[in-house]
Steps between C-alpha positions, in 0.01 A plus 500: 500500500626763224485187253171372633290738342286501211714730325810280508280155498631475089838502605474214825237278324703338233678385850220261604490300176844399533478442893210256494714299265835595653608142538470387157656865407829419723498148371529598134752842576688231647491232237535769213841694684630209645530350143627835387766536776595118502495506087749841510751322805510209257554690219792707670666105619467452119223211533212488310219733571177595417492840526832717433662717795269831513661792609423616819359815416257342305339289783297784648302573241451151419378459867324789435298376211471192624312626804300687310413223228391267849277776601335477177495121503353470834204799424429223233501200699286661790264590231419138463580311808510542875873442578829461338609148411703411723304727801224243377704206587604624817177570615381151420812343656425719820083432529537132362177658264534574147363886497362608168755661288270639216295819616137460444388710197250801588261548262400845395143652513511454076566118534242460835231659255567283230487196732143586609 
């Protein structure tokens, strides 16, 4: 309720862009630390990795930045389509439909005057 109002709405708002794609957001955290983690184990056996051992203090800030970069990411996504990727093909695996992913453009009251 105390977070709920309008006062506080700049501070809860950034998360609903990254909860209508939270899917695709987990998917990537997932693929992006998991190579991180997997390429520092490796690197600690002495086997090639791809990314060299990060400390461990490190990692919450990178998590931290990271979250916030996929907030930005998915304000910019929702800007031009419905759903997330792969909240897209989920939805059309579910409803055996293919939903629109694009959002329909609006036009403003400039461009409507122009038209007529």
């Amino acid at each position: 309720m105390f977070l709920s109002s309008s006062r506080f709405s700049w501070l809860v708002h950034p998360f609903a862009w990254i909860g209508r794609m939270s899917l695709t957001n987990y998917l990537l955290q997932s693929l992006v630390f998991g190579s991180i983690f997997i390429g520092g184990s490796m690197a600690a056996l002495g086997k090639i990795a791809f990314v060299p051992p990060i400390p461990f203090a490190a990692l919450l800030p990178i998590g931290i930045v990271f979250f916030i970069l996929q907030i930005g990411v998915s304000k910019l996504w929702l800007k031009h389509f419905n759903y997330g990727p792969v909240e897209w093909l989920w939805r059309t695996g579910t409803y055996w439909k293919v939903s629109p992913m694009r959002r329909k453009e609006r036009k403003t009251a400039a461009v409507r005057h122009a038209d007529e």
